[in-house]
LOZA-138335 format. One line per field, with one value per residue (C-alpha): residue in one letter; chain; x, z, y negated. Coordinates in nm, 2 decimals, always signed. Example, Ala and Ser with C-alpha at 12.3 -4.5 7.8 and 13.67 -1.06 7.14 Angstrom:
BEGIN
residuo = A|S;
cadena = A|A;
xx = +1.23|+1.37;
zz = +0.78|+0.71;
yy = +0.45|+0.11;
# end
This chain:
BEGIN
residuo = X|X|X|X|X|X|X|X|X|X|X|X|X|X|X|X|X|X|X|X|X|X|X|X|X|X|X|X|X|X|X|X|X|X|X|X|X|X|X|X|X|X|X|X|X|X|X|X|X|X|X|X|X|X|X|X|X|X|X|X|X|X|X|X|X|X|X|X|X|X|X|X|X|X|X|X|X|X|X|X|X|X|X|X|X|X|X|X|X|X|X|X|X|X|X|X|X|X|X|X|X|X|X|X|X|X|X|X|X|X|X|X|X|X|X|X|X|X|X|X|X|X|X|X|X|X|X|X|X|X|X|X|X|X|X|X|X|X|X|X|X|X|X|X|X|X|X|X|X|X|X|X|X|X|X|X|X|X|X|X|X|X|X|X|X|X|X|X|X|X|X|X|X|X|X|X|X|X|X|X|X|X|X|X|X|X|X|X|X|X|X|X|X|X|X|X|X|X|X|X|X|X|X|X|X|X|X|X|X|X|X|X|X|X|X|X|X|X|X|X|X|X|X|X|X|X|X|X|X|X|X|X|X|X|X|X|X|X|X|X|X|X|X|X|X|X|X|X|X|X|X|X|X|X|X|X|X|X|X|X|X|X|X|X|X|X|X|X|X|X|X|X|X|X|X|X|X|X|X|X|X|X|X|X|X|X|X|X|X|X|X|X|X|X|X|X|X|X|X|X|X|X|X|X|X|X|X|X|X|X|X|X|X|X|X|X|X|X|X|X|X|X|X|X|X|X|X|X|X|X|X|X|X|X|X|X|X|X|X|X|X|X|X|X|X|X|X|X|X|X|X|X|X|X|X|X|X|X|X|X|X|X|X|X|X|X|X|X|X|X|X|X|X|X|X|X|X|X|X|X|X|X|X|X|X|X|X|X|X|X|X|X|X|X|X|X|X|X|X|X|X|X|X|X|X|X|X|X|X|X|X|X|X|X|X|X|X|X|X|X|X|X|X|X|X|X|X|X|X|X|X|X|X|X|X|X|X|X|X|X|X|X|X|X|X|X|X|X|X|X|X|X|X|X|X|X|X|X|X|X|X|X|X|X|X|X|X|X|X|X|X|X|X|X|X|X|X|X|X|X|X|X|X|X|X|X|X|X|X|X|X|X|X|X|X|X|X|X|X|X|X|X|X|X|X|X|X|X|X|X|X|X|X|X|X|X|X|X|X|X|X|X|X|X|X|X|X|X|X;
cadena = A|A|A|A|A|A|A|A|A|A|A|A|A|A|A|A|A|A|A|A|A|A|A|A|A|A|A|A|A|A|A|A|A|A|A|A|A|A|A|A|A|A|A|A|A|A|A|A|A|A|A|A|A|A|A|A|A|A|A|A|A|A|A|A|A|A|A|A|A|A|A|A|A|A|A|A|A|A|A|A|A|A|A|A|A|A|A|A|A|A|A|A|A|A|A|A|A|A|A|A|A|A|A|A|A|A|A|A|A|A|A|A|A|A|A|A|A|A|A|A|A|A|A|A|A|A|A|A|A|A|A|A|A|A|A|A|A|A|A|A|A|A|A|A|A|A|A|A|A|A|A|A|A|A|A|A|A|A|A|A|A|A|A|A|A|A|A|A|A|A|A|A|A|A|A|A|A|A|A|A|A|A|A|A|A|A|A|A|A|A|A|A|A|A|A|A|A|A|A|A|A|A|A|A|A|A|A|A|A|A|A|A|A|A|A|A|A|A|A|A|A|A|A|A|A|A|A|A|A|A|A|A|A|A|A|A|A|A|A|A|A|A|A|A|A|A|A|A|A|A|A|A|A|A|A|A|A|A|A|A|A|A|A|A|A|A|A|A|A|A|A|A|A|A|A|A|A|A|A|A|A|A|A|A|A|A|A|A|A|A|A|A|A|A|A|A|A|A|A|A|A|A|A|A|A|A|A|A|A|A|A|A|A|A|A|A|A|A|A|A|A|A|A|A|A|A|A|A|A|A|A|A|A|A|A|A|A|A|A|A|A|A|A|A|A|A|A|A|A|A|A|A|A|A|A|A|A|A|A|A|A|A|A|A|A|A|A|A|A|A|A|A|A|A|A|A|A|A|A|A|A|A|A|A|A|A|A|A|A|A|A|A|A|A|A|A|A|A|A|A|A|A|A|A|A|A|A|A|A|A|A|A|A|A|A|A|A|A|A|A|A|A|A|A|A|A|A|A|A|A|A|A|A|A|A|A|A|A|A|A|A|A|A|A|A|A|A|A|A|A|A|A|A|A|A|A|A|A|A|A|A|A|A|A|A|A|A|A|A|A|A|A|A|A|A|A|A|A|A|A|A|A|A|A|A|A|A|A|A|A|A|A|A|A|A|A|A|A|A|A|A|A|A|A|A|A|A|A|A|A|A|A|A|A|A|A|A|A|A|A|A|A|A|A|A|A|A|A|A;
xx = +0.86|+1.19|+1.30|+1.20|+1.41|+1.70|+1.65|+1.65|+1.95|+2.14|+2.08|+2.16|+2.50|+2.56|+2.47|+2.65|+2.97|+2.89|+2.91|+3.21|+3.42|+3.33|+3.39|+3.76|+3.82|+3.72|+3.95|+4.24|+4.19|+4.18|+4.51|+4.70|+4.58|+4.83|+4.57|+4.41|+4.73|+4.78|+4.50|+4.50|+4.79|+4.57|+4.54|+4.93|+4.98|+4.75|+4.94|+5.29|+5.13|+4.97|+5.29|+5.51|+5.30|+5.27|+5.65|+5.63|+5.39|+5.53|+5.79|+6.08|+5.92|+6.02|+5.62|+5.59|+5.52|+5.85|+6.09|+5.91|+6.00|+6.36|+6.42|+6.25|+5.94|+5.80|+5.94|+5.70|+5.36|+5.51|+5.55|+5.24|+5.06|+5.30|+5.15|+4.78|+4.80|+5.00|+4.73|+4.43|+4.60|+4.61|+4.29|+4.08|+3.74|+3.45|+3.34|+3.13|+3.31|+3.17|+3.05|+2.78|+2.63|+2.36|+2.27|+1.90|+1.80|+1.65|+1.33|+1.33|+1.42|+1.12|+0.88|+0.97|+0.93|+0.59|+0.44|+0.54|+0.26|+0.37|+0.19|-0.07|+0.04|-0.33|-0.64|-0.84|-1.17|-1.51|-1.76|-1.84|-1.55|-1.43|-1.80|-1.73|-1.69|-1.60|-1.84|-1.59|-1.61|-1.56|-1.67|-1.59|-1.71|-1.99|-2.32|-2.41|-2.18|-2.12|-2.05|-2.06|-2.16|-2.48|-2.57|-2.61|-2.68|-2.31|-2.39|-1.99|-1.75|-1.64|-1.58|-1.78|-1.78|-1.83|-1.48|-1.31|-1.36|-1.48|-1.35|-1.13|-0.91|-0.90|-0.74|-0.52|-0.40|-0.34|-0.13|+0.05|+0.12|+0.28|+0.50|+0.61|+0.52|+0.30|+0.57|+0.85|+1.10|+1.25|+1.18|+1.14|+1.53|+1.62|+1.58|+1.13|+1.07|+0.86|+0.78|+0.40|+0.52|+0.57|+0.29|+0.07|+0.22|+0.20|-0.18|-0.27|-0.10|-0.30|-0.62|-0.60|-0.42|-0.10|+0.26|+0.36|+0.19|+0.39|+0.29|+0.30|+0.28|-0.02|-0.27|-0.27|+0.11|+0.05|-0.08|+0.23|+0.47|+0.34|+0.31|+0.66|+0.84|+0.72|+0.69|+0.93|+0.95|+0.94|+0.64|+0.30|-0.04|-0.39|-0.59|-0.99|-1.05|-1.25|-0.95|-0.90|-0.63|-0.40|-0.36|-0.35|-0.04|+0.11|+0.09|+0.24|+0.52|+0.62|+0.68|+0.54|+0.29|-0.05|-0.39|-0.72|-1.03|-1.41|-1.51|-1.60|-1.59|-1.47|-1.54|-1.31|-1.00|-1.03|-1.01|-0.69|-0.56|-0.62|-0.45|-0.13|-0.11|-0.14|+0.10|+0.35|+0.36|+0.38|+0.70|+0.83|+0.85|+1.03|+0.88|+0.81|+0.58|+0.21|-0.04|-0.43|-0.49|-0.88|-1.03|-1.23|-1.52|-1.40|-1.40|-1.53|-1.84|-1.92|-1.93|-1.78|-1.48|-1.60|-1.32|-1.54|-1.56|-1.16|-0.96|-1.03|-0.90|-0.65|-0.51|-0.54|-0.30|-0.09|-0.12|-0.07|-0.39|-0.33|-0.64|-0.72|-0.92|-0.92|-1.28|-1.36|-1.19|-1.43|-1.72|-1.72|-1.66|-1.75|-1.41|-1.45|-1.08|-1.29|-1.38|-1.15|-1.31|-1.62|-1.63|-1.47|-1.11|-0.83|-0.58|-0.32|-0.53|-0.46|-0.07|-0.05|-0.39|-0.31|-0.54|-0.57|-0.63|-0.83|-1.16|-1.29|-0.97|-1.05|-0.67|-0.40|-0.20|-0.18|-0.07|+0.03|-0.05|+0.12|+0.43|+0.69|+0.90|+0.68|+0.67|+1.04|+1.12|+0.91|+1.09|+1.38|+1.18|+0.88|+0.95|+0.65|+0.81|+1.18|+1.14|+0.87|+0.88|+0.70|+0.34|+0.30|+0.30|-0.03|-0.17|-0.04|-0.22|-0.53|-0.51|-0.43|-0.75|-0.94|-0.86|-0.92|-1.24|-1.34|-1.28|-1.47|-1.76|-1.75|-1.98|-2.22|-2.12|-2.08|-2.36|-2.56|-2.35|-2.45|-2.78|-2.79|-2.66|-2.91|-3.21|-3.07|-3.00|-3.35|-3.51|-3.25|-3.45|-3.70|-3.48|-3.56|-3.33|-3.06|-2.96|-2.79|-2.47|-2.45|-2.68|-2.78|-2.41|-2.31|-2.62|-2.38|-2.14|-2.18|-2.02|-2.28|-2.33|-2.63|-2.53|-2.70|-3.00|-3.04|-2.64|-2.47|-2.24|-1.89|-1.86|-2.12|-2.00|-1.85|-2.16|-2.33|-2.08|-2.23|-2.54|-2.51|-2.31|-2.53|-2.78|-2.57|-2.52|-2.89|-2.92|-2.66|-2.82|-3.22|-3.19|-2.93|-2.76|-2.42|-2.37|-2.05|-1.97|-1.79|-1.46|-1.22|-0.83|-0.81|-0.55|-0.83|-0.79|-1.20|-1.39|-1.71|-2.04|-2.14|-2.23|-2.36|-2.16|-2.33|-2.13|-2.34|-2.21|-2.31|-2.42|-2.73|-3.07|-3.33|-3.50|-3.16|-3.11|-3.52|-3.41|-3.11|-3.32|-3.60|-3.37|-3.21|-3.56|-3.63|-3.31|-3.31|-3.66|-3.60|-3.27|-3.31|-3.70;
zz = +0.32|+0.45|+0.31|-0.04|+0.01|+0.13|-0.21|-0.42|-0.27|-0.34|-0.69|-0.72|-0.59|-0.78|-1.10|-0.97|-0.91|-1.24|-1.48|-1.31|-1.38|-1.71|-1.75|-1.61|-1.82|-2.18|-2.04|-2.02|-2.30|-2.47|-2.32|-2.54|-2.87|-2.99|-3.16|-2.80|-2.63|-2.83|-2.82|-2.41|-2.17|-1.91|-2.13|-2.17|-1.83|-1.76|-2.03|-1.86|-1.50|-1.63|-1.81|-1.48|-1.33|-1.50|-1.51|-1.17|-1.13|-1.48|-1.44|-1.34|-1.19|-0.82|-0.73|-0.88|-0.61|-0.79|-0.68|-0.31|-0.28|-0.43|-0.14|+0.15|+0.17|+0.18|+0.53|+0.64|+0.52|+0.66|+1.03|+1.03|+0.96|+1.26|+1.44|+1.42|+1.43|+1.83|+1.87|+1.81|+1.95|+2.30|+2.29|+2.54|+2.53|+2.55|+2.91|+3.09|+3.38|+3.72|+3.79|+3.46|+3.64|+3.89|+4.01|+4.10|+4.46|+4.55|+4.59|+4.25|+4.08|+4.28|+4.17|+3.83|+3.83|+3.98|+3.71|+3.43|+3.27|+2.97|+2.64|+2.58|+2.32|+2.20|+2.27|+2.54|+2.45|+2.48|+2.71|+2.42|+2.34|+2.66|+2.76|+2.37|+2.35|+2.02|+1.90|+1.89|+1.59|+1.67|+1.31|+0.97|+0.81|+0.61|+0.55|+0.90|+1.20|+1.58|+1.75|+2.12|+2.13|+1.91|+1.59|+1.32|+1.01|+0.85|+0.69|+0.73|+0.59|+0.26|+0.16|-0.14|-0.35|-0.03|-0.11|+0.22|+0.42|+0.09|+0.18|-0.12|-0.01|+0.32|+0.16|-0.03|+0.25|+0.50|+0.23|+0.15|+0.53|+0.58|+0.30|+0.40|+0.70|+0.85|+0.77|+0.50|+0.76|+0.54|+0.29|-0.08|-0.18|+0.16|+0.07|+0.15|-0.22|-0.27|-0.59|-0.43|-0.43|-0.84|-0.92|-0.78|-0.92|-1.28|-1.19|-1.10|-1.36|-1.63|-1.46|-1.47|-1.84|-1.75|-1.83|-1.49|-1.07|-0.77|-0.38|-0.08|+0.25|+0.39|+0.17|+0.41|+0.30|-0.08|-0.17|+0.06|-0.14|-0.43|-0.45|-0.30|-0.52|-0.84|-0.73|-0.56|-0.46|-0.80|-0.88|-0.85|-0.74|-0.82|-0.60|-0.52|-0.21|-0.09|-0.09|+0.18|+0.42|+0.25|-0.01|+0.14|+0.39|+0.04|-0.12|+0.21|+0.18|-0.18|-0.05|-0.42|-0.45|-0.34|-0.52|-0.40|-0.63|-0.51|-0.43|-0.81|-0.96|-1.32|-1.36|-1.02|-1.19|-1.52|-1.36|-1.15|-1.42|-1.66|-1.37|-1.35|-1.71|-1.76|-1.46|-1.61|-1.91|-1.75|-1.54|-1.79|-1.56|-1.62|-1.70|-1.42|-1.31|-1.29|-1.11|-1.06|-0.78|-0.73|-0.57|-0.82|-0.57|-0.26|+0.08|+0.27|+0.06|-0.15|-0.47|-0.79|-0.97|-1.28|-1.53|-1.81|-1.77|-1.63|-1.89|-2.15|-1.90|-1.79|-2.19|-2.24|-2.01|-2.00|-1.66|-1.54|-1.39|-1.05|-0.94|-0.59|-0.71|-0.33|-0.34|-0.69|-0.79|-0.82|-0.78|-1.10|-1.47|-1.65|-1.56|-1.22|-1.32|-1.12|-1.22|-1.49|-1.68|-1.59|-1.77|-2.06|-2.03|-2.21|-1.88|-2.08|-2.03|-1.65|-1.59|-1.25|-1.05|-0.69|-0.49|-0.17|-0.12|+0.15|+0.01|-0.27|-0.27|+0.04|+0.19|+0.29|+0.15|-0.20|-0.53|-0.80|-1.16|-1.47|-1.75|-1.66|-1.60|-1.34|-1.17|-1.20|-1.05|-0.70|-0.65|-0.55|-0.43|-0.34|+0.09|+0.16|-0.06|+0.00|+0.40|+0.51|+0.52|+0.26|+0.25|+0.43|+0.18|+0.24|+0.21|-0.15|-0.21|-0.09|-0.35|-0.61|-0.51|-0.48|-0.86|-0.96|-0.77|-0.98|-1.33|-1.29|-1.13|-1.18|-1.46|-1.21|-0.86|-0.97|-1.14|-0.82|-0.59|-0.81|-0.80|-0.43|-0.42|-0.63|-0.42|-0.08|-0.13|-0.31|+0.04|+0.25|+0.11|+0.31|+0.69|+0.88|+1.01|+0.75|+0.35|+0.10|+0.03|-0.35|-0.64|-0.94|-1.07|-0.75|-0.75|-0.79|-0.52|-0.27|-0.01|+0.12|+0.35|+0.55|+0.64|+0.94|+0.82|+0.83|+0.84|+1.16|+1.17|+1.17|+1.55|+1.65|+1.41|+1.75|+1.90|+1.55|+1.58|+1.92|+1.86|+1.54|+1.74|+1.96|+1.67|+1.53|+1.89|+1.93|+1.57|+1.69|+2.04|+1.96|+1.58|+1.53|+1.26|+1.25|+1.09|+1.12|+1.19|+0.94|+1.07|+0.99|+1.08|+1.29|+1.04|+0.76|+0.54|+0.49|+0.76|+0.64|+0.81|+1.03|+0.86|+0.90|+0.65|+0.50|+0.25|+0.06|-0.11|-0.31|-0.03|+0.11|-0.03|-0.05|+0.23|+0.42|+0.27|+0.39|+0.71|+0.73|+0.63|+0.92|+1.16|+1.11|+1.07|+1.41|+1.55|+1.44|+1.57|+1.94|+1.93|+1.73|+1.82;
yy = -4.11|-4.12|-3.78|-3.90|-4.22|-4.00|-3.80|-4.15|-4.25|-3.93|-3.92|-4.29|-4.26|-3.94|-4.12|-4.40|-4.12|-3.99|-4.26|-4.42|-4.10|-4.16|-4.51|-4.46|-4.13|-4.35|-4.66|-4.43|-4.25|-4.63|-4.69|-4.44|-4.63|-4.85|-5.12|-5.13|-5.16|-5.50|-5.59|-5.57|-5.64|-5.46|-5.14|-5.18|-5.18|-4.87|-4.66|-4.76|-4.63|-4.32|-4.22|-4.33|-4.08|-3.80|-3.84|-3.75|-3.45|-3.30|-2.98|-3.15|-3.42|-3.53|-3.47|-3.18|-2.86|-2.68|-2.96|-2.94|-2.56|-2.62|-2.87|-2.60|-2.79|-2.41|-2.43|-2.70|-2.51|-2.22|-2.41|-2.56|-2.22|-2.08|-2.32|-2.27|-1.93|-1.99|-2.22|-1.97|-1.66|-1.88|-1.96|-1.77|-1.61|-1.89|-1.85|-2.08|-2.18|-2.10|-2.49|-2.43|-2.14|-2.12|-1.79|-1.72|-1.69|-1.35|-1.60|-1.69|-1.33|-1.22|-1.48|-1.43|-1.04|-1.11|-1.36|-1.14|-0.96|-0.74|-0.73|-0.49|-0.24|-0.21|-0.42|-0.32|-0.02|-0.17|+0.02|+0.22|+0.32|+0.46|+0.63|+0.83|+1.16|+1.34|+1.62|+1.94|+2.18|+2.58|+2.69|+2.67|+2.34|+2.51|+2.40|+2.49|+2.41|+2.51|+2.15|+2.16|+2.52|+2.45|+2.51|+2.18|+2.07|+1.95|+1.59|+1.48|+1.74|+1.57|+1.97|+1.86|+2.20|+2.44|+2.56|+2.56|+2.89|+3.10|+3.45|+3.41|+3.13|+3.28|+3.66|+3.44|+3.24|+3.52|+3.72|+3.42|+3.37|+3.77|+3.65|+3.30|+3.26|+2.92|+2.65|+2.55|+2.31|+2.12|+1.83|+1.91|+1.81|+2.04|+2.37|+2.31|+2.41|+2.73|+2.88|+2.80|+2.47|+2.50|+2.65|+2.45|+2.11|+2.31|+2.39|+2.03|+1.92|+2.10|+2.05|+1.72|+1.68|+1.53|+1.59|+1.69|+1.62|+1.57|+1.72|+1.55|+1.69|+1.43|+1.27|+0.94|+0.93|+0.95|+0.59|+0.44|+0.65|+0.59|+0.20|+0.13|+0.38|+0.16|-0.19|-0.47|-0.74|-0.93|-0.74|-0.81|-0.57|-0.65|-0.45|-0.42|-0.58|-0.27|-0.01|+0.23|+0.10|+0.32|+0.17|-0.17|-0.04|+0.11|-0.23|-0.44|-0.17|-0.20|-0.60|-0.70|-0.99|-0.85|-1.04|-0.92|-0.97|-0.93|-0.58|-0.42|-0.77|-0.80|-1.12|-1.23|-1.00|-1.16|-1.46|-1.34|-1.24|-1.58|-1.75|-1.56|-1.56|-1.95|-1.93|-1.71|-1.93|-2.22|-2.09|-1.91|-1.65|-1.33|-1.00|-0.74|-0.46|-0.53|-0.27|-0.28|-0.02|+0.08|+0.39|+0.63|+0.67|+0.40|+0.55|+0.26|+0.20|+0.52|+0.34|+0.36|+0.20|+0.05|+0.19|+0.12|-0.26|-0.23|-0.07|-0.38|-0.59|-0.37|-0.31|-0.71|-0.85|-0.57|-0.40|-0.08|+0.12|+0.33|+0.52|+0.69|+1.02|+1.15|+1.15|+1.19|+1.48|+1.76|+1.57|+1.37|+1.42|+1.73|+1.92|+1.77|+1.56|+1.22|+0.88|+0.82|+1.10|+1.02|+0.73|+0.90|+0.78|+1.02|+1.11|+0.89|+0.57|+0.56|+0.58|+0.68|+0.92|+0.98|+1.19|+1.40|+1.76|+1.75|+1.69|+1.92|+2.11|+2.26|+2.22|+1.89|+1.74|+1.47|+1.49|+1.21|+1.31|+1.14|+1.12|+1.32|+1.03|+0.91|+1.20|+1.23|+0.93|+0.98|+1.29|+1.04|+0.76|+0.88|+0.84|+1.09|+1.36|+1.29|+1.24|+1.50|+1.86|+2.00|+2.14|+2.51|+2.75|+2.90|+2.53|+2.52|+2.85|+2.72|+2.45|+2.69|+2.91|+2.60|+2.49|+2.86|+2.82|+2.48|+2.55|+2.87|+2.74|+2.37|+2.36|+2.48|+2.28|+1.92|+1.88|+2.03|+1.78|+1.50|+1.56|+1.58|+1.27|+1.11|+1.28|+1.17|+0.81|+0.83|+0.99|+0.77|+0.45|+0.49|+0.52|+0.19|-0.07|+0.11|+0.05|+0.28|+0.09|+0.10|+0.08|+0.29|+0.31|+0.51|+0.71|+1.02|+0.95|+1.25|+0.94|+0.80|+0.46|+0.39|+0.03|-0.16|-0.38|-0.65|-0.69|-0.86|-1.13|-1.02|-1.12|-0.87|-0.58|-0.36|-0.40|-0.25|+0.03|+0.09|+0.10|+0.30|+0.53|+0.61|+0.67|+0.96|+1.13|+1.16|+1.29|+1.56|+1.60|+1.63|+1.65|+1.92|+1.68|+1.63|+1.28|+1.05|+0.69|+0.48|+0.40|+0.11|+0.03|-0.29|-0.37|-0.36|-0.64|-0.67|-0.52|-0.41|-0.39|-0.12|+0.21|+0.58|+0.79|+1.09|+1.34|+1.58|+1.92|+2.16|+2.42|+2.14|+2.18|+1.99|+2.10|+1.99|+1.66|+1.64|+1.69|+1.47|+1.19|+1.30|+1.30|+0.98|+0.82|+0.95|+0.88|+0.53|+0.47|+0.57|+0.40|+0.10|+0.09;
# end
């Protein structure tokens, strides 16, 4: 109330101001008509005092600043500046004097010391937590695995096409090593570009039908390089409330205007997107950059992106499309390229693909795919490719092997992947106390979710963790299946329930899908009751 009253009263007084100036400027301007004049002793008057002065201020005038320098009035300025500046060079450093100080007893400093209590640097481990031990791996990650000197079935490598550890890649890498050696020590721009380097970009690049691709030294870094080199802070992101923390850390980063919309909900985009429209006219807003960032197949739930139902949207209102194919390349569309061909999309319609290498590519690392003005533009603001040292040589070779490996055999392996993943979240139906995240649209996701059932409230999602948990150490320890938790940042913007994660590849058979799903059905019933 008051504040708005404050307000009132300045603009009355500066309208007040306002038209008083004006009412003084037409008077005088009145004065120098002659009909006025006579008409007005007053107006007379006013036109003798204006001329009077101007007389005085005018060159030549006795006001005016050339007659005050004539008669050494520079002399006075000059002084007075002379002056001030004595009076600030004397001035001494502000100090408190020794009366404004009182020094702590020895008492008191010890008191104090003994009440603080620093702030943790990370929340404290539950029971669980700290009584976990982490299965350790001393083979390849094959279909079959040696964890804790055992053999076990390997339900959790995401190495989707069986790739990684193919005599092959291993030749290639080890010659590639005698040449190079294991490391490049230097950032791309630094003397860390190899002609592997090269070759590799150009592969990925014609795999996946784009102009030119990018590499980046670690996949987690790609999204977060990606994002900020693009957007700002007048920008804006759209992004599926189900991305990978990635991508929400790469979105923070860019500092652009971040909208979330329901997990694989058109309808809730559209209607993000009405409202910033209406908005943007409304405002009259200036253009900018506009992004909608999903995953091709999402890490946290195994499901797909619908691009289908997206792209209208997407060529409507004008946005740009950025999709994660980390986990959807080589598993989905006929040439393996991921979601966006899955759903029949040319590799124009999506401007920007980022991906990682770790998955069906059988090595490490990320790569960005698009125009060759967008790849251009990372290699000088991209802070994953300008900062790091660039990916080991033999790394790059292993991706080149790896795409070798996948148009040749592709035709065959994806569609055996798929239809692994179809038959185990058919079997997995049937697991008690657990539900296949994900309906018939991600039937060919090889990422699978067993979610806890029925589903906790969110306060008792560590204690679901736990006791999920301990359901995949006694698959491990009496089933000889090695399954794997799903695991979530604490900085997670939507924490989602408790979950088993299963990958399938194209090296399981039925008979080990079978199993998997026996094993977790007996697991889950002397664990869970």
């Amino acid at each position: 109330m008051a504040r708005s009253l404050v307000r009132g009263l300045r603009r009355a007084l500066a309208w007040i101001i306002t038209h008083a100036l004006l009412a003084v400027v037409v008077v005088l301007a009145l004065s120098f008509v002659e009909p006025a004049r006579q008409e007005s002793p007053h107006l007379a008057a006013l036109h003798g005092a204006a001329v009077d002065g101007w007389a005085l201020v005018a060159p030549g005038g006795r006001w005016h600043p050339t007659a005050f320098i004539e008669h050494k009035g520079h002399l006075v300025v000059e002084g007075f500046l002379l002056l001030v500046i004595s009076y600030l060079l004397l001035q001494g450093t502000l100090v408190p004097g020794a009366q404004e100080e009182t020094a702590l007893t020895e008492k008191e400093v010890d008191e104090l010391c003994a009440e603080w209590e620093p702030e943790p640097l990370a929340p404290p481990l539950s029971e669980a937590q700290q009584n976990w031990r982490e299965p350790v791996v001393s083979s390849d990650a094959g279909r079959m695995v040696t964890v804790n000197g055992r053999q076990a079935l390997n339900m959790s490598s995401l190495n989707f096409l069986g790739i990684a550890g193919s005599p092959e890649l291993r030749e290639a890498c080890r010659q590639t090593i005698h040449k190079y050696g294991v490391g490049s020590c230097g950032p791309r721009g630094f003397y860390g570009t190899i002609d592997v380097h090269l070759q590799l970009e150009e592969r990925l690049a014609r795999f996946m039908g784009t102009e030119e691709a990018i590499l980046y030294s670690y996949d987690l870094a790609t999204l977060p390089s990606i994002l900020p080199a693009f957007a700002s802070k007048k920008d804006l992101i759209l992004c599926d409330e189900g991305v990978n923390y990635a991508i929400q850390n790469g979105a923070h980063l860019s500092r652009a205007r971040v909208l979330y919309f329901r997990h694989n909900d058109m309808a809730d985009l559209e209607r993000l997107l009405r409202q910033q429209e209406e908005a943007d006219r409304r405002h009259r807003k200036p253009l900018n950059r506009r992004f909608i960032v999903v995953e091709g197949i999402y890490a946290n739930s195994g499901d797909l992106a619908p691009l289908n139902a997206l792209m209208p949207l997407k060529e409507k209102y004008r946005y740009r499309l950025v999709v994660d194919e980390s986990l959807a390349v080589g598993v989905l569309g006929a040439r393996g390229r991921g979601a966006a061909e899955h759903f029949g999309l040319p590799p124009e319609a999506v401007e920007i693909v980022g991906g990682s290498m770790g998955n069906a590519l059988a090595s490490i690392g990320g790569f960005c795919a698009g125009d060759r003005e967008i790849v251009d533009h990372q290699r000088l603001s991209g802070l994953g490719y300008c900062f790091s040292a660039s990916l080991p040589p033999f790394l790059a070779t292993a991706g080149v092997c790896a795409l070798d490996h996948l148009e040749q055999q592709g035709g065959e392996l994806i569609p055996k992947v798929q239809e692994s993943a179809r038959l185990f979240r058919k079997l997995a139906a049937g697991i008690p106390h657990l539900s296949v995240v994900g309906g018939e649209a991600a039937a060919i996701s090889p990422v699978i979710h067993l979610a806890l059932s029925p589903e906790p409230q969110a306060a008792e999602y560590e204690a679901g963790d736990a006791a999920l948990q301990r359901v995949v150490d006694d698959c491990l320890a009496r089933e000889g299946v090695l399954l794997a938790l799903g695991r979530y940042s604490r900085l997670e913007r939507r924490r989602l329930p408790p979950s088993i994660r299963v990958a399938v590849t194209a090296q399981h058979t039925a008979a080990d899908l079978q199993k998997a799903v026996a094993a977790l059905k007996a697991s889950c019933k002397r664990v869970l009751g």
